[in-house]
FIKE-404196 format. One line per field, with one value per residue (C-alpha): residue number from 1; x, y negated, z negated. Coordinates in nm, 2 decimals. Each point is the difference from the previous one (the first is absolute). Example, Ala and Ser with C-alpha at 12.3 -4.5 7.8 and 13.67 -1.06 7.14 Angstrom:
<sites>
resi = [1|2];
X = [1.23|0.14];
Y = [0.45|-0.34];
Z = [-0.78|0.07];
</sites>
This chain:
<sites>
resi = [1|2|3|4|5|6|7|8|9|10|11|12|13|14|15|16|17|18|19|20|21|22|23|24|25|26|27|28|29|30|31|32|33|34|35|36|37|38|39|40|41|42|43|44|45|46|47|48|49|50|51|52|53|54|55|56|57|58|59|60|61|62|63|64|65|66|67|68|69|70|71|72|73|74|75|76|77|78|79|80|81|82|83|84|85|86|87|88|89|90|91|92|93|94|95|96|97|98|99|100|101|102|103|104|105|106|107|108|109|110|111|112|113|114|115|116|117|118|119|120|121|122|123|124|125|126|127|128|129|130|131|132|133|134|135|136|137|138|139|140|141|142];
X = [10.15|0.09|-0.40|-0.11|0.25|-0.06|-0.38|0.01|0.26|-0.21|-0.29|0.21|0.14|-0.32|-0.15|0.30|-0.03|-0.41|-0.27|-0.25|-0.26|0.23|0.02|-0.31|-0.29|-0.40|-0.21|-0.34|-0.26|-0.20|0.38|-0.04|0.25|-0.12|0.15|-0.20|0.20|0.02|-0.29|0.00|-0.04|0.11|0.23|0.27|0.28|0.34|0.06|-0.23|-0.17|-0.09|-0.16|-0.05|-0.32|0.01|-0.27|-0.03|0.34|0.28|0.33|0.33|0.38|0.13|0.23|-0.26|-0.20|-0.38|-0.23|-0.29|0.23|0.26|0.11|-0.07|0.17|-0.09|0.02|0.07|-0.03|0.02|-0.20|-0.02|0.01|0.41|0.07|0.04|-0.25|0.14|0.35|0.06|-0.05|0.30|0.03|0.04|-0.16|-0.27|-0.08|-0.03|0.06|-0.16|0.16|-0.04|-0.36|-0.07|-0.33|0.04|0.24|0.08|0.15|0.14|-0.09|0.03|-0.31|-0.24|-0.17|0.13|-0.14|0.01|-0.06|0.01|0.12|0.10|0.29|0.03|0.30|0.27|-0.16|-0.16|-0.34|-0.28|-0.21|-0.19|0.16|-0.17|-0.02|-0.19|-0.18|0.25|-0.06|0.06|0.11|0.07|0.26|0.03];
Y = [-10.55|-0.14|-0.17|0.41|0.10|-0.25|0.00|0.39|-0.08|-0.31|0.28|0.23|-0.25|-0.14|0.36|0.14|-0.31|0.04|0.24|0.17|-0.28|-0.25|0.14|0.11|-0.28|-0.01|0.14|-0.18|0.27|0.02|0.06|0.33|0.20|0.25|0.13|-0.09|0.26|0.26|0.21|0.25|0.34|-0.14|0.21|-0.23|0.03|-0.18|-0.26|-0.07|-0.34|-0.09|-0.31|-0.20|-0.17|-0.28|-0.15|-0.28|-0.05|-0.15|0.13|-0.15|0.12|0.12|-0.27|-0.25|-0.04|-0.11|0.00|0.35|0.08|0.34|0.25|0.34|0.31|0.33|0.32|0.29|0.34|-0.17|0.02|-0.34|0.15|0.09|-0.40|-0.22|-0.31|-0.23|-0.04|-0.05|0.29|0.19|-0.05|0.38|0.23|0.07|-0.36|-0.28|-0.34|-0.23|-0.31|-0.22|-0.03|0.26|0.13|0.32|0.29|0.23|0.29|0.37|0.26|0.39|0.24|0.07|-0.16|-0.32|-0.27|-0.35|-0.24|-0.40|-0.17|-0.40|-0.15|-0.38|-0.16|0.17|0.34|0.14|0.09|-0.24|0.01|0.20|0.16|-0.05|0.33|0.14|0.34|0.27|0.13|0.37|0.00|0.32|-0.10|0.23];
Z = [-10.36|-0.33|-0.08|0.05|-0.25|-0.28|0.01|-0.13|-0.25|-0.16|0.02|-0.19|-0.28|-0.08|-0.03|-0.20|-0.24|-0.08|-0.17|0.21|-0.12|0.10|0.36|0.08|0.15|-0.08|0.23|0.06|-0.09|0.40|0.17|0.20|0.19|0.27|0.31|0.34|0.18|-0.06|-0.16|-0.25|0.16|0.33|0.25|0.17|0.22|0.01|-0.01|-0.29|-0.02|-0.35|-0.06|-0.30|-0.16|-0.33|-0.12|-0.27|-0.01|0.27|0.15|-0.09|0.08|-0.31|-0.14|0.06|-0.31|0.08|-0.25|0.11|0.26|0.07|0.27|0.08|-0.12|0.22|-0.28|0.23|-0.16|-0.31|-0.35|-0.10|-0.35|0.13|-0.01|-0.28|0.06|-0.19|0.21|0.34|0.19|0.14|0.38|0.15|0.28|-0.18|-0.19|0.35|-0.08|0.24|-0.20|0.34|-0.04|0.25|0.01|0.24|0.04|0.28|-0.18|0.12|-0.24|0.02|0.13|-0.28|-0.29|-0.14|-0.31|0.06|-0.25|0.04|-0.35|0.00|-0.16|-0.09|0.05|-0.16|0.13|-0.31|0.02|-0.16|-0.33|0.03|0.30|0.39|0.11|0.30|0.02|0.04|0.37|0.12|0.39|0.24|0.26|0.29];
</sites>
């Protein structure tokens, strides 16, 4: 119990304690994020099954610090223009961290329209320069 407590707190620290440019890591310029399920303009039913695609890049657990490597961050509803890039991003219902290197999701959401939008964070959470971001997806669940 006490090695899942401290690993946030280091996360937190070291963020507190740097600039943006500190925190953020370099992207290699071919790294692509996508979603292989499901598909813009799709109609689902719950559970929903969202699956997610990276390419030129690998996943890593945030906390583990790998050189073209991060995890996924599922934006839900969410403008990625409501987030600040350069600081971890907050965990809430609308922002998923997938911080175990997870690469799928099996999510309940409300009938009618919803956004999804893949973005990776490195290590500490924070997005990468410039920021991997997938195609913002519209989805109809029923």
């Amino acid at each position: 119990m006490m090695k899942l407590l401290v690993a946030p707190i280091i996360i937190l620290a070291l963020a507190a304690s740097a600039t943006a440019s500190e925190l953020s890591s370099p992207a290699p310029p071919d790294a692509r994020l996508y979603f292989i399920t499901p598909t813009d303009g799709q109609t689902v039913e719950n559970p929903v099954t969202v699956r997610f695609g990276l390419g030129g890049m690998g996943v890593a657990p945030a906390g583990v610090e790998r050189e073209n490597t991060g995890h996924h961050h599922l934006l839900i509803d969410t403008d990625i223009s409501t987030l600040t890039l350069g600081a971890p991003l907050p965990a809430t219902d609308t922002v998923k961290h997938f911080g175990g290197g997870q690469t799928e999701t099996v999510l309940q959401l409300e009938p009618g329209q919803h956004t999804l939008q893949l973005l990776l964070g490195n290590h500490l959470h924070v997005p990468h320069t410039p920021a991997v971001l997938s195609e913002k997806i519209t989805i109809t669940v029923k």
